[in-house]
N, C-alpha and C positions, 0 to 999 in steps of 0.2 A: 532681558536678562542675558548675559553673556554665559553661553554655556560652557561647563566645565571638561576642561579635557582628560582623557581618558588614557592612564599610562600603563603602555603595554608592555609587559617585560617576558622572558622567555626563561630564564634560567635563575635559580638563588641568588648569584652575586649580586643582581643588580637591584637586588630588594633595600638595599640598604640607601638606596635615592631614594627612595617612595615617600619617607616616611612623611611627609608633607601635602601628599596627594590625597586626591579627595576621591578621586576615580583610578580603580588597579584590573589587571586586565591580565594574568599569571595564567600561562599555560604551555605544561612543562610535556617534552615529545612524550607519546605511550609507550607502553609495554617494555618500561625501566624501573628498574627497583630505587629507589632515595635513598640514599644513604646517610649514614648520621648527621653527617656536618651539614648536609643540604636540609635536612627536616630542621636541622638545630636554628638555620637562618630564615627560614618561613616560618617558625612559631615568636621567634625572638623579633622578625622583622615586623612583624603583625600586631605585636603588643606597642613596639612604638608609633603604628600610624592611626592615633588615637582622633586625625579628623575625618577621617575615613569615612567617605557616604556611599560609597558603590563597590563592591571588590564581587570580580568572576575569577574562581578558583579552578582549574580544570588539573584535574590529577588521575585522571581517568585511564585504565593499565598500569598505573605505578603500585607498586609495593611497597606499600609504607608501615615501620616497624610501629608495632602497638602503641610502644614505650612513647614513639613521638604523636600518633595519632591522637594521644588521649590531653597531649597538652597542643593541642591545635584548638579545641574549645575553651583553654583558660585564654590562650590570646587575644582570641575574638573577643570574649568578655570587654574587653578596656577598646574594644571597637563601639562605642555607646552611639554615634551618632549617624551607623550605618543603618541606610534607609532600602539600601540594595544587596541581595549577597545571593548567589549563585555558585552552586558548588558539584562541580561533576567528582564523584567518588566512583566511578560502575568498574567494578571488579579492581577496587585499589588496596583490596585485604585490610579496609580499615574495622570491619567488624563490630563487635556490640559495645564493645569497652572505648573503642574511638569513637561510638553515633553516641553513647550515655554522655563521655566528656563533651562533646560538640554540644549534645543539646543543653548540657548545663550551663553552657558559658554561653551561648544566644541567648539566655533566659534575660541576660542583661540588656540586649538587644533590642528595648521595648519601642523605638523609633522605626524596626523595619515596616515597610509597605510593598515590599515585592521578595518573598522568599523562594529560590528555586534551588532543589536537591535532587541529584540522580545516584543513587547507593542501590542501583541492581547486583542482582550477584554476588553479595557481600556476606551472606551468614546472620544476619539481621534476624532475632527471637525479640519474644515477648518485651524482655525485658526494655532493650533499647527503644524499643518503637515504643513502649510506653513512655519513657522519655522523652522524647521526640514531641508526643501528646501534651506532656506536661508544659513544655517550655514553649508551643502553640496557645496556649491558655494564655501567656503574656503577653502575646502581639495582638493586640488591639487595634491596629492600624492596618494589617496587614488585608490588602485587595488582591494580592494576587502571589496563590500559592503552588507549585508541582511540585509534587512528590512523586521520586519514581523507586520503588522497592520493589520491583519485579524479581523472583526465583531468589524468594526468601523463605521467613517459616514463623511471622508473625502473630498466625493463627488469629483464630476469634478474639482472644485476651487482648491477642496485642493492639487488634484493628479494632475493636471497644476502645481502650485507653486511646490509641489517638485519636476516634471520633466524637471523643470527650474533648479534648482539648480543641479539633475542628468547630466544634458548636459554637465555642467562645469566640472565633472571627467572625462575628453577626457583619463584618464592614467586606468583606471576599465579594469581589466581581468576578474574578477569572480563579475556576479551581480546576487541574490536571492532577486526578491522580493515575499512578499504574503500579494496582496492587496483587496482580496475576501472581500465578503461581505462588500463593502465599497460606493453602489449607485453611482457607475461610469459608464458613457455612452458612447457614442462615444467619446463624446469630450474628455472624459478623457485620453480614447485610443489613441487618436492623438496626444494628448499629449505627450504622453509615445511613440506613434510613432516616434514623431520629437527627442523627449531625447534619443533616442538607434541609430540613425543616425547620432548621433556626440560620440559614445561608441565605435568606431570602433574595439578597439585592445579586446573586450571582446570575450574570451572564452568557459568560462563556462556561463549557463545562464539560470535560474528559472524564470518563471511566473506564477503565482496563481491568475489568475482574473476570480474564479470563484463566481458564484453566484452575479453577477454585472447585467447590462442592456446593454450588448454592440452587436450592430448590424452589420449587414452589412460592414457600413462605417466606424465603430471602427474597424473590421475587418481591411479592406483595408486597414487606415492610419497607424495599428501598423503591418501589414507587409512592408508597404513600407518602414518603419525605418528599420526591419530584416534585408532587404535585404542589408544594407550596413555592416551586422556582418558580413563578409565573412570569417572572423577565428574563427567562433564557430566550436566546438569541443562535447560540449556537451552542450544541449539545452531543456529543457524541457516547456513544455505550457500547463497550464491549465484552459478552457474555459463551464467547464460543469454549466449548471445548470444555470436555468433561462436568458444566453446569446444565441441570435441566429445569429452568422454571416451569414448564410446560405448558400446556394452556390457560389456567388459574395466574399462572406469574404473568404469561405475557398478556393476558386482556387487561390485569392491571395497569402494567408499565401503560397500556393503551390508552387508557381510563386517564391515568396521569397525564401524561402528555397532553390531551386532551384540553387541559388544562394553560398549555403552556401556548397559546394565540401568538404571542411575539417571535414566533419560531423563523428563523431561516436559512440555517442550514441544520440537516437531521442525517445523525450515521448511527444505524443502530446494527449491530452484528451479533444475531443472533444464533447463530451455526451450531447445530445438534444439537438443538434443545428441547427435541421431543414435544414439539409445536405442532398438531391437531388440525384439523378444516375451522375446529370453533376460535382457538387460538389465530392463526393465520388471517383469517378473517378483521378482527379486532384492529389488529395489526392497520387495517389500510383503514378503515372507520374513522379513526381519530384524525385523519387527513382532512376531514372536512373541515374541520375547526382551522386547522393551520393554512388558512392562506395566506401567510407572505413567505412559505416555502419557498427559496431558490433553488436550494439544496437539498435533495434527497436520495441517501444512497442506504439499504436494507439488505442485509444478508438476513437470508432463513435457509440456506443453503443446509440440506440430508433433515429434512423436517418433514413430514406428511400431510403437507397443507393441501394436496390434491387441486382440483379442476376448481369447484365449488368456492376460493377465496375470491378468484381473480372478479366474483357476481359482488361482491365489497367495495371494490371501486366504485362503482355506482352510487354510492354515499357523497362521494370526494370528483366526481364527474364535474364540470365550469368549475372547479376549486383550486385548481392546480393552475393556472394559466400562468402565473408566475415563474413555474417551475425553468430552471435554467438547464441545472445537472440533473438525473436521473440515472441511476443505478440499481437494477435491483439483481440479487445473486439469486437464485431460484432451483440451484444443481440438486437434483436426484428427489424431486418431492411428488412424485404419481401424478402429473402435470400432463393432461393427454391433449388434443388439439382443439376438443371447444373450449378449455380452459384455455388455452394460446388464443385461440380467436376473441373470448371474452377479455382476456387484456388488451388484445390489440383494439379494439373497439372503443375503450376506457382511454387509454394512449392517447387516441388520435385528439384527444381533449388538451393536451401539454401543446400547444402548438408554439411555442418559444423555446423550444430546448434547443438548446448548444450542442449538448453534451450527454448520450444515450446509450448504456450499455447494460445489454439482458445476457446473463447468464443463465440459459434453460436446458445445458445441456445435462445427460443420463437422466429426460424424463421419456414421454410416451405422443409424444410430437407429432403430428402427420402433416403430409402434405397441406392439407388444407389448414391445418396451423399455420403454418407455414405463409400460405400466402395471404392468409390474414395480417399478419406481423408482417410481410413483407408492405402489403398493400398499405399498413398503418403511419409508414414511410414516407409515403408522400406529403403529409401533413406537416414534417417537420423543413421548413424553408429554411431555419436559420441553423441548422444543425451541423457541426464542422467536426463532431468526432464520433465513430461511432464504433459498438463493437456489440454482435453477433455471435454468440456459445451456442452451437446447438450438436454441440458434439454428442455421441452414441443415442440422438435419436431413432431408435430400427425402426420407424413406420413413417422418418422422413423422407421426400425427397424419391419415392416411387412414383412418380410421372413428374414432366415438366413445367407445370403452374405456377408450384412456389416460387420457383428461380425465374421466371416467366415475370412474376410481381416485382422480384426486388428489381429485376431490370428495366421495368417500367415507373416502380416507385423512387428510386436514384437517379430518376433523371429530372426530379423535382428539388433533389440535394444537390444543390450547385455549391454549398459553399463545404463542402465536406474535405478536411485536411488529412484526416488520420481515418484509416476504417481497417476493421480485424475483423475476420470471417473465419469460423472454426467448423468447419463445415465435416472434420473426419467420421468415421465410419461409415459416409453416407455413400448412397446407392446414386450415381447418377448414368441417365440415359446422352445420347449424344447431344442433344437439342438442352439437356441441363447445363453443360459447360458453355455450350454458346450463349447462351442467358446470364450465366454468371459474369462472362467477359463483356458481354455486352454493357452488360451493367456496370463494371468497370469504368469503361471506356465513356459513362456519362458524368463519372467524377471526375470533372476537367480541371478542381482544383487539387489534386490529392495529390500528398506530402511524403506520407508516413500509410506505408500499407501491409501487415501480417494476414497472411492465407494459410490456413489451415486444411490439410486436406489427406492426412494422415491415413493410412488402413480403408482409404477408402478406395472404388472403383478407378478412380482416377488413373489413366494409365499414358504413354507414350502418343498417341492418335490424341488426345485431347490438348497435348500443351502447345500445338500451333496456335489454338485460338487463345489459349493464355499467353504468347508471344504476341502476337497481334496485337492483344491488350496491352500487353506492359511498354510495347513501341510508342504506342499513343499516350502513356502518362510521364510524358517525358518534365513533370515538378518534383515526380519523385527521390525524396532527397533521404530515407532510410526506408528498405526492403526485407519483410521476412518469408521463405518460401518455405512451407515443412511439406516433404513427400514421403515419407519413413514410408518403408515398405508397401513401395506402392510398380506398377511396371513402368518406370519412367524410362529406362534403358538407354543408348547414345545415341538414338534417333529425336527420344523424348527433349534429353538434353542439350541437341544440338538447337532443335527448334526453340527451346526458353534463351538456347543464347542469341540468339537473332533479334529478340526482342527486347532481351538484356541490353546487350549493345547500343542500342536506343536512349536507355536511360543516362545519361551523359553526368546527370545532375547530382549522382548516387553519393551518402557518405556512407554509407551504412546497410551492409548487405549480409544475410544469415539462410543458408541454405542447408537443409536439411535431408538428403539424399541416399541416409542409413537404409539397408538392405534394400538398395537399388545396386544391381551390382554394374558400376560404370565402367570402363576401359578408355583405353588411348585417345579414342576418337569423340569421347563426349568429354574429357577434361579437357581435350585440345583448343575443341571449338567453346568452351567453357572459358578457360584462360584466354584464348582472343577477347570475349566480349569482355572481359574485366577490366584488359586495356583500354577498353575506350572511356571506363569511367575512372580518369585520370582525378576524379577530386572525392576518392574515396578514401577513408581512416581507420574504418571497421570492421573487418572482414571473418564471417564464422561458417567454416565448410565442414560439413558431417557429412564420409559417403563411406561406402569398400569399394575399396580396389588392390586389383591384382599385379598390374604391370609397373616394373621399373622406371618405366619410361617416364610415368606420369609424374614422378617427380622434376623433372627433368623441363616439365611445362609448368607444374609450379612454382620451382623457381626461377625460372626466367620471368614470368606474370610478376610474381611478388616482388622483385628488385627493380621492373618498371614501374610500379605504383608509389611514385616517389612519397605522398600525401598519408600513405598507413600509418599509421600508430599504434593498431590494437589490431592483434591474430589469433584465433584461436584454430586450429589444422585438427578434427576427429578421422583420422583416413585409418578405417581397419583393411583387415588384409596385407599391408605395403611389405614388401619382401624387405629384409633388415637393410639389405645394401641402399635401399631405395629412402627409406628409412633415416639412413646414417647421413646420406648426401643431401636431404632437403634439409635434415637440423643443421648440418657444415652450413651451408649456404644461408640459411634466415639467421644464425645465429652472425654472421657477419653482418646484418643489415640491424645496426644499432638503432636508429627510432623504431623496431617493434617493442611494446612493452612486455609481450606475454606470448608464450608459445604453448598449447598444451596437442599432442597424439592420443 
């Protein structure tokens, strides 16, 4: 079958060809208001392309007057044979009186099988969204639906009615919704419980009901609907932020899930929701069931699931081997180091992961956490990205062991591209930084590299051997350094440029050097080594400085970088004169796109 082509038009005028296409593709620039005549020709243009099987409406930032929003759904009405229709509306002022007309005139629409609508930000109550509900009741065909009414005010009533009318697409494989910020409670969740328990054949599956008020028993009732998806495949849930199922909500969702064996990729975001060691726990139990997991990424990030969850794994231990991606956010949950060591333990059982990133910082971490999770590292061969949180552990990182492991355990990660270390507030001894560079220096393929090392120890005498380091990874091709208030000084930063220099390869470099107070002689040697990496585009400097001069070497550095495109300059302290004469000079050099002080 010859596919049909797809007519892209940019402005009103040209609506008036269409009317014979079958495929339209309208997408007018943002953050402009439509004016009469222009709405007068997309509702007029609309009613005559009555053969009409695909139309993408993107009107997203425009201000469009009521008057013409509300006859935008009698047009579509005489669009009968539209089997596609996608409509970005997110902040186009079209409001309840333009979503009740829209959904009246889809009502006729009884051939669509892919509905897609974005009306965030729009003032969206009770009333429309039950509309919305009603005129879902008549698509019987319809496989695949998103809705996105995020920072509306739809409440329970309104998310009742349209999970009435959800129930009735019994045929939905792929459903997206994001109904965050919309003052939904339990009820609403039960709601939406009972609609996904008549969704059976769905697949794919988004939920964004963050920033709602749903408890406990919202919990329970919309996992009880889950658990009749037993063909999901890919599943996502987002519940952070001012909801609290608690434990009772989440060993449901757990229970459910459970349920759901065709799993493979799993994002569940559960962030302050007053999630328990018994809750927590649940959480990793139903792993076992899901083995063709590839994907799995879990936020319980500011939850109290303590040391005691990570003895859970143990359920889902040989069950995981599938796993590819691995995510878990873990931030601020009384996590002390046998519970680091009991996960790393459980870990060392993913031994296919790609892609691995623990977020365990502001818990109670020690050392020998530490080198548990470091030591767990070498298991993973095929691993090419990785990233390491262990920011504000205080009882990490007092002797040199843990850092001791990861330098021995990355040297079993050869094929590692990207790796992020957030290593700040920690304590380290001299024999620590050399372990960390060392370890460095065994990612021989490494790409893409952020160090974190913030408020910590870190001072001037340790960044030779982080120079040393960065000499030897000369693939790297985007750099992030953060030192915020640490004694780096212009000894510190002569030596990072020495090794700097090295990186030839660089596009993408972000240096973080706030309350280090630098002078003439560490931007000097700073701006030579910038020169050498002549195939750079990126460039984000944050430091204080006091002297005149130093402008004086950044702009000479910045107008030999012929390849920049993107600046961003934080220089506090700069005396106004100093000031006045770097903005004269960058403001000449027209490929930067951004300049901010």
């Amino acid at each position: 079958m010859m596919e049909q082509k797809t007519t892209k038009i940019y402005n009103f005028q040209d609506f008036r060809k269409c009317r014979k296409s079958k495929q339209i593709d309208l997408k007018i620039i943002p953050n402009n208001s439509i004016n009469s005549n222009d709405a007068q020709k997309l509702v007029s243009g609309l009613a005559h392309c009555t053969n009409l099987k695909s139309l993408v409406l993107n009107l997203m930032n425009n201000r469009i007057e009521s008057y013409y929003a509300s006859y935008l759904g009698s047009s579509l009405a005489h669009c009968t044979n539209l089997t596609t229709l996608e409509l970005n509306l997110i902040s186009s002022s079209f409001g309840n009186k333009g979503l009740i007309s829209l959904s009246s005139g889809l009502a006729h629409c009884t051939n669509l099988t892919t509905f897609i609508i974005k009306i965030g930000s729009s003032e969206i109550n009770v009333e429309s969204a039950s509309s919305l509900g009603s005129s879902l009741s008549c698509w019987n065909n319809l496989t695949i639906f998103e809705l996105d009414l995020f920072c509306n005010s739809i409440s329970d009533e309104g998310t009742s009615n349209l999970c009435l009318g959800l129930s009735k697409c019994t045929k939905l494989t792929t459903l997206v919704l994001d109904l965050s910020q919309n003052k939904i409670s339990d009820l609403g969740a039960s709601s939406l419980g009972t609609a996904l328990s008549k969704c059976t054949k769905i697949t794919n599956l988004i939920l964004n009901l963050s920033d709602n008020s749903i408890h406990s028993e919202g919990g329970i009732c919309l996992s009880s609907g889950l658990a009749h998806c037993t063909d999901l495949i890919n599943f996502t849930l987002n519940l952070r932020r001012q909801n609290s199922i608690g434990q009772q909500g989440e060993s449901s969702l757990g229970s459910a899930l459970s349920q759901c064996t065709k799993l493979r990729t799993l994002t569940l975001n559960l962030e302050d929701n007053k999630i328990g060691i018994e809750g927590g726990s649940s959480i990793y139990s139903i792993l076992a069931h899901c083995t063709n997991l590839t994907s799995l990424i879990i936020n319980l990030n500011d939850n109290q699931i303590g040391a005691q969850f990570t003895q859970s794994l143990d359920f889902c231990q040989q069950k995981l081997s599938n796993l590819q991606t691995l995510k878990l956010h873990l931030y601020k949950n009384q996590i002390n180091g046998k519970g680091a060591s009991i996960l790393a333990s459980h870990l060392a059982c993913c031994t296919n992961l790609t892609i691995l990133k623990l977020d365990l910082s502001y818990n109670e971490i020690n050392e020998n956490g530490l080198k548990s999770l470091a030591s767990s590292l070498a298991y993973f061969t095929n691993l090419k990205i990785l990233e390491l949180n262990l920011m504000h552990n205080i009882k990490v990182l007092e002797n040199e062991e843990g850092l001791l492991s990861l330098n021995s355990s990355l040297a079993y990660c050869t094929n590692i591209s990207t790796l992020m270390l957030n290593l700040s507030f920690a304590r380290f001894c001299l024999q620590d930084v050399k372990n960390l560079c060392c370890a460095l220096v065994q990612c021989t393929q490494l790409q893409n590299l952020k160090l974190n090392l913030c408020l910590s120890n870190f001072d001037h005498q340790d960044t030779q051997n982080l120079s040393s380091a960065l000499a030897q990874c000369n693939k790297l091709q985007n750099l992030e350094l953060s030192f915020y208030d640490l004694n780096i000084q212009d000894q510190g930063v002569q030596n990072l440029s020495t090794g700097l220099a090295q990186c030839t390869n660089l596009q993408t470099f972000t240096i973080d050097l706030g309350y280090n107070l630098i002078h003439h002689q560490g931007i000097s040697s700073l701006s030579s080594a910038l020169l050498q990496c002549n195939k750079l585009r990126a460039l984000n400097l944050n430091m204080n400085v006091e002297e005149s001069s130093i402008a004086t070497n950044l702009a000479i550095c910045l107008a030999n970088l012929v390849n920049l495109s993107f600046l961003k300059l934080y220089l506090y302290n700069l005396s106004l004169s100093g000031e006045q004469y770097l903005k004269a000079k960058i403001n000449k050099m027209k490929r930067l796109v951004i300049n901010i002080f």
